[in-house]
C-alpha positions in Angstrom: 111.1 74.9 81.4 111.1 71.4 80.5 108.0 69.3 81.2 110.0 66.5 82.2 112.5 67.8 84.8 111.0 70.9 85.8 108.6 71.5 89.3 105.9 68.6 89.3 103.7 70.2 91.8 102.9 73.4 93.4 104.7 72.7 96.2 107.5 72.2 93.8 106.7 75.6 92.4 107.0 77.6 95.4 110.7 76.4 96.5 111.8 77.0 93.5 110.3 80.9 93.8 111.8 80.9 96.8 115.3 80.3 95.1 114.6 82.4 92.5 113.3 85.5 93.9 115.5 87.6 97.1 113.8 87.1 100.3 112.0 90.6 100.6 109.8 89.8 97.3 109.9 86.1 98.1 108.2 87.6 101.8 106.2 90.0 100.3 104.1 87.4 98.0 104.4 84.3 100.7 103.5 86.2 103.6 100.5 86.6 105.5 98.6 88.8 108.2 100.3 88.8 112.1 101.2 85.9 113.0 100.2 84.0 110.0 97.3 81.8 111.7 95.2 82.2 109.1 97.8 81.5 106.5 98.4 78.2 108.1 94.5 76.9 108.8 93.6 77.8 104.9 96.1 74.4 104.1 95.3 72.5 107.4 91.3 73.1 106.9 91.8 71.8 103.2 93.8 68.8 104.4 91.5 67.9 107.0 88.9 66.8 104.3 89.3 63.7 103.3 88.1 62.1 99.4 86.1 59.1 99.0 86.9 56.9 96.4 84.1 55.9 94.2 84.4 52.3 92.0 83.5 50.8 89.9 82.3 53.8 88.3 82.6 54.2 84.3 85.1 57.6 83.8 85.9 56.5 80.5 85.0 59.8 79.3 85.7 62.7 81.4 85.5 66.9 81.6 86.2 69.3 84.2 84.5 72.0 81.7 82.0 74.3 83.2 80.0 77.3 81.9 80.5 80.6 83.9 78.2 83.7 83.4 77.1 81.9 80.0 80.5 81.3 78.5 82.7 77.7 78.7 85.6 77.4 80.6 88.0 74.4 80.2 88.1 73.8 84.1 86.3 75.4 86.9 90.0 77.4 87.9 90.3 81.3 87.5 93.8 83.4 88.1 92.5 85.3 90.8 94.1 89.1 90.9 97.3 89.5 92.6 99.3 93.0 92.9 103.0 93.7 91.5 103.0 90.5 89.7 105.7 92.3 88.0 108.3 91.6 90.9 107.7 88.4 90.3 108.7 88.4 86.3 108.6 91.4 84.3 105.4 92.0 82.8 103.9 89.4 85.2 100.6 90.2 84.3 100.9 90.2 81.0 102.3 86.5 81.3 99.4 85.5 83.8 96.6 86.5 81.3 98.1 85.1 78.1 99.0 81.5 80.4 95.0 81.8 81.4 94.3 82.4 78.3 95.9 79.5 76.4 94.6 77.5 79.5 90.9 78.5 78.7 90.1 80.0 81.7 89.8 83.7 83.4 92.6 86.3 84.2 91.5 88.8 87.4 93.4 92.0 86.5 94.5 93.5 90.1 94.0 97.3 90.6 96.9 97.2 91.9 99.0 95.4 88.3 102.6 96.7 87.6 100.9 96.9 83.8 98.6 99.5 82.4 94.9 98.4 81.7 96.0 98.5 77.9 98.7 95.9 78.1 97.1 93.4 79.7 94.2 94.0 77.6 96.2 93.4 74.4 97.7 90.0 75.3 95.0 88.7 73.4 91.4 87.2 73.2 91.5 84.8 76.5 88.7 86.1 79.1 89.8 89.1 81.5 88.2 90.2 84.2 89.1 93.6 86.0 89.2 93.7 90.2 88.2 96.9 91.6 88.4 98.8 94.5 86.5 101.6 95.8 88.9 104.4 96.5 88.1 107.4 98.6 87.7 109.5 95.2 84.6 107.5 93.9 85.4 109.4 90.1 88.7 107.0 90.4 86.6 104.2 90.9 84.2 105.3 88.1 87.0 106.0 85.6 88.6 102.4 86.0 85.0 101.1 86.1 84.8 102.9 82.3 87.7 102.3 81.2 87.7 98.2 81.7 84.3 99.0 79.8 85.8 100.2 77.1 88.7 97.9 76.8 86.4 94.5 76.9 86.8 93.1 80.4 84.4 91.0 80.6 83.4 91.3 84.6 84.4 93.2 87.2 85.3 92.0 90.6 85.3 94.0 93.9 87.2 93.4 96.7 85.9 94.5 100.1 87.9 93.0 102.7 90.3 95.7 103.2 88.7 98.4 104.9 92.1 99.0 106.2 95.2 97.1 105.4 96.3 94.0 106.9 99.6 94.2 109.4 101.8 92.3 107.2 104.8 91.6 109.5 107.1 90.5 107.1 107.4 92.7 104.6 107.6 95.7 108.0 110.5 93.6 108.6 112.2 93.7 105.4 111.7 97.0 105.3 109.5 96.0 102.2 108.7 99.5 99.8 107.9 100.7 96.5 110.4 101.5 95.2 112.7 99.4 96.6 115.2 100.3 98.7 118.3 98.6 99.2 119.9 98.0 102.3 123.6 96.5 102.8 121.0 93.0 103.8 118.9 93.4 101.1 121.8 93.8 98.4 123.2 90.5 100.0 120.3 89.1 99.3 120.3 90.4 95.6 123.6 89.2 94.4 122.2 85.4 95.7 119.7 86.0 93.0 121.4 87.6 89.7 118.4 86.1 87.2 115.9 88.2 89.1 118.5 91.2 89.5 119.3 90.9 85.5 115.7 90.1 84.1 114.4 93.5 86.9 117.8 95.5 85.5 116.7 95.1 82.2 112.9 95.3 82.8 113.1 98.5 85.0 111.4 98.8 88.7 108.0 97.7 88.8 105.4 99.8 89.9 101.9 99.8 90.3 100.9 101.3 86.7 96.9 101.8 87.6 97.0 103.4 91.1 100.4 105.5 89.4 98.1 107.0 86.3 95.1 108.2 88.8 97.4 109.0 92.3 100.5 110.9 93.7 102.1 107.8 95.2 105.2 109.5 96.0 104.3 110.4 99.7 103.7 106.9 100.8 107.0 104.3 101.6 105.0 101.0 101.3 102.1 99.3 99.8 100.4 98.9 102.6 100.6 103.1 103.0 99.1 103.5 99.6 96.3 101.2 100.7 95.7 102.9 103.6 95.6 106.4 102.1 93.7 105.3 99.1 91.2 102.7 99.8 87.8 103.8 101.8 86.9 102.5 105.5 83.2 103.9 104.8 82.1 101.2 101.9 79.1 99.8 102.4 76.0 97.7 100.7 75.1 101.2 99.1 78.2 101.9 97.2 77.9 98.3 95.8 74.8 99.0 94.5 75.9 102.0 92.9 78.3 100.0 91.2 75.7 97.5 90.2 73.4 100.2 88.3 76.5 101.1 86.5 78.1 97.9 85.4 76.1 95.5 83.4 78.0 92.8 82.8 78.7 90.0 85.8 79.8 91.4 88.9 81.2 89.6 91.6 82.1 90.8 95.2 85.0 89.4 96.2 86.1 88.7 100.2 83.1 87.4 101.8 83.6 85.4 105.1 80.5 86.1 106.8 77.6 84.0 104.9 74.9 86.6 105.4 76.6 88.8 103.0 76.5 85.8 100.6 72.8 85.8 100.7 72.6 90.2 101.0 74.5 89.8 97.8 72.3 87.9 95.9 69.3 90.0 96.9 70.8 93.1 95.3 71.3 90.8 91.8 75.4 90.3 91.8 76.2 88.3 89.8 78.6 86.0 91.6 81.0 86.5 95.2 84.5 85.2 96.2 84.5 83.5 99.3 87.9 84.5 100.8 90.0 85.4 103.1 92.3 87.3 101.4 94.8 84.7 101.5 95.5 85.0 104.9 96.9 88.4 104.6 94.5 90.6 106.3 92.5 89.9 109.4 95.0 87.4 111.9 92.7 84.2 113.0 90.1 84.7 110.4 88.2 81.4 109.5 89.3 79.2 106.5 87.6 79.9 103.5 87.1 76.1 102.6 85.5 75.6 106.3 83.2 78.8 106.1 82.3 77.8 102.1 79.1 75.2 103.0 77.5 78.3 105.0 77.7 80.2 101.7 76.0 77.5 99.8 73.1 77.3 101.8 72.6 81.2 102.1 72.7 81.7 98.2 71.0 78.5 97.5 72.4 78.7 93.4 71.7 82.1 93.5 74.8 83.1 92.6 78.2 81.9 90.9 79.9 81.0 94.2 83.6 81.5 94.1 86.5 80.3 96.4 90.1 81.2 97.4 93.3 81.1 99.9 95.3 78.4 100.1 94.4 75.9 97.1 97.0 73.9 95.9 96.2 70.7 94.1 93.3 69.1 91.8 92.2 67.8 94.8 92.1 71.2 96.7 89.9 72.3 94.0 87.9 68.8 93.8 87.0 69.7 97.7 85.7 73.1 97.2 83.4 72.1 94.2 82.4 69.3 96.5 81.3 71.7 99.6 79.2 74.2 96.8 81.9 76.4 94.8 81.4 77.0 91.3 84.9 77.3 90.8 88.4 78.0 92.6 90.3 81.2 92.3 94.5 80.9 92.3 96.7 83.6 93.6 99.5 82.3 95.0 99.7 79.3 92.8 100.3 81.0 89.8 102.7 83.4 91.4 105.3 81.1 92.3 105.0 79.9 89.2 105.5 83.1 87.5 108.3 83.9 89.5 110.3 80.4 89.1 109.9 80.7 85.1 107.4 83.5 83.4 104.5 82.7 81.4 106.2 78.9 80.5 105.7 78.0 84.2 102.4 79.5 84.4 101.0 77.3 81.7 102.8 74.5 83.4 101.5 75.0 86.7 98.0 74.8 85.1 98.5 71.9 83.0 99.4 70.1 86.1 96.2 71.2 88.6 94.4 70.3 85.5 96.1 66.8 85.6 95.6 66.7 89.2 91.8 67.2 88.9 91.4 64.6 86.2 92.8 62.0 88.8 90.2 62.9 91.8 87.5 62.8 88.8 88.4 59.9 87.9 88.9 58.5 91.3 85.6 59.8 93.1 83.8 58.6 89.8 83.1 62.0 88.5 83.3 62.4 85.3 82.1 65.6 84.8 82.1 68.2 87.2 78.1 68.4 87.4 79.3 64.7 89.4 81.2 66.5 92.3 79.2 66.6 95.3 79.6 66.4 99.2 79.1 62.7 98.9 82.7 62.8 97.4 84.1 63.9 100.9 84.6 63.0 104.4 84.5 66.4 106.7 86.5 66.2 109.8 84.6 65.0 113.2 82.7 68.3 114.7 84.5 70.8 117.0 84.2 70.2 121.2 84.6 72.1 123.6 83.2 72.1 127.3 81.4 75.2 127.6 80.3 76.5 131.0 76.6 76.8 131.0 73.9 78.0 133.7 71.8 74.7 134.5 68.4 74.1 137.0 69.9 72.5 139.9 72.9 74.7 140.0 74.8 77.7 139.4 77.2 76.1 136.6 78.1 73.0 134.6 80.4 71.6 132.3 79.0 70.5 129.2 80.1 69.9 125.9 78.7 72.0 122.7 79.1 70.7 119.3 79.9 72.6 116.9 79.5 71.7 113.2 82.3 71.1 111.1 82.3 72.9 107.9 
């Protein structure tokens, strides 16, 4: 992909995923929860928050590098885990962690990878971290927990925000499944799109290689029916803990919305958490995780490594959540539509050009490292209103407004 004519943003990224990839896999990464509120408020809370320009300010000299959990990272960005990267380009995950890699930053393994533990683990010697669930059979969950052990992930991330699956409406529509099925529609769809039909002919149909090597997942259609026979409604502080006497190295809980749970967290010695919503594709009208994110900083009070995704975009997306108390910003999407408009070459573009990105709102807040970035940087959106009826002295009800602030 050529650096001088290919996608200049990640907007730029995502239509030309959209071209590349037929509609049920283009769905099944885009899509969110129902009717896709939440998907929406992650961009329109982040563009609500406006910059402030700082000058004259000397940015001569600048760095976005941070140190996470006592080793350097070139900028505070991590590929966050994402499942069947493989439908996006074969051996997706493999191209994700050796793009991170070469970026100087993390690679979040999904549980749910179309590539064994071993493959991504040979791409080389960038930092990988392993994201875990708790299934119903625990001994799964130990065995994955042992084997990223012994295969030099570095931390391990659990997500928790799916006691149950969200209702994914698009991919129900599509008649999304593992593996696929194809419909007179969807084989329309695939002869739009002969580099993806070629590049998956050639590759084979992925799969999801962890869950595959520990369960049966021939009785279930979907993804979302593997989740929902597999993962555990019953998780609770308790099983974390477990966790936590087993694993030594940094652990971070990953899909925190509710801030207590930031601070519950850091009382049982995590290491770090992932503020998140899941990228819109669980719970339907579920708070933006950039609005929610100040909450968190106040409840850990440095703690913790504090963590961010859904919905980041831009340098300037990232510049915001540093600004509002995140230690760094977690992609998913992002690098997924690059992946899928151009393998591991459009990955490490995609980063060199947040990277760029950042370097600009550094330079323009007058930050020149990110030690710089704080809420002075920003301007948050005037406070919610609403007129709220309230019991008063001298009669039964009144109208009166209640502010609300704005995170």
């Amino acid at each position: 992909m050529s650096s001088q004519h290919g996608p200049a943003s990640i907007a730029d990224f995502r239509i030309a995923a959209q071209r590349a990839l037929p509609k049920m896999v283009f769905d099944f990464f885009d899509g969110g929860a129902g009717s896709e509120l939440t998907l929406r408020e992650n961009r329109a809370a982040l563009d609500r928050i406006r910059l402030v320009g700082s000058a004259p300010v000397d940015v001569g000299h600048r760095s976005a590098a941070i140190s996470l959990f006592g080793k350097p990272l070139s900028m505070p960005i991590i590929i966050g885990p994402t499942g069947l990267a493989g439908a996006a380009w074969p051996a997706g995950d493999q191209a994700l962690a050796r793009a991170a890699a070469q970026a100087g930053i993390p690679f979040v393994m999904s549980s749910a990878a179309s590539a064994s533990m071993e493959a991504v683990a040979a791409t080389g010697e960038g930092r990988k971290w392993f994201q875990l669930y708790l299934f119903r059979d625990r001994e799964v969950s130990l065995r994955l927990l042992q084997h990223a052990q012994a295969l030099g992930f570095e931390a391990i991330e659990i997500t928790v925000d799916n006691a149950i699956p969200g209702r994914r409406l698009r991919d129900a529509r599509n008649g999304f499944s593992l593996p696929f099925r194809w419909t007179p529609k969807k084989l329309l769809s695939l002869a739009t799109h002969p580099g993806w039909a070629l590049r998956m002919a050639r590759a084979g149909t992925p799969r999801l290689e962890v869950m595959a090597a520990e369960f049966d997942l021939r009785s279930a259609a979907t993804i979302a029916e593997v989740m929902e026979q597999q993962l555990d409604p019953t998780v609770s502080w308790d099983d974390i803990a477990f966790i936590r006497d087993r694993w030594k190295g940094p652990l971070i809980l990953k899909g925190l919305l509710d801030p207590a749970q930031g601070a519950r967290a850091a009382e049982l010695g995590l290491d770090g958490i992932v503020v998140s919503n899941h990228g819109g594709r669980q719970l339907d009208g579920a708070v933006a995780s950039i609005d929610i994110l100040p909450e968190f900083a106040a409840a850990v009070a440095g703690r913790l490594a504090i963590l961010v995704d859904s919905g980041f975009r831009s340098g300037t997306d990232i510049i915001k959540a540093l600004a509002l108390g995140a230690t760094a910003v977690q992609l998913g999407r992002a690098t997924l539509y690059a992946l899928a408009s151009g393998g591991e070459e459009a990955v490490s573009r995609a980063l060199s050009i947040l990277a760029a990105e950042l370097d600009v709102a550094q330079a323009m807040t007058g930050s020149p490292t990110i030690a710089d970035i704080g809420p002075a940087k920003l301007r948050l959106p005037p406070p919610l209103i609403r007129a709220e009826r309230v019991a008063t002295p001298s009669g039964p009800t009144s109208s009166r407004p209640q502010t609300f602030a704005a995170a």
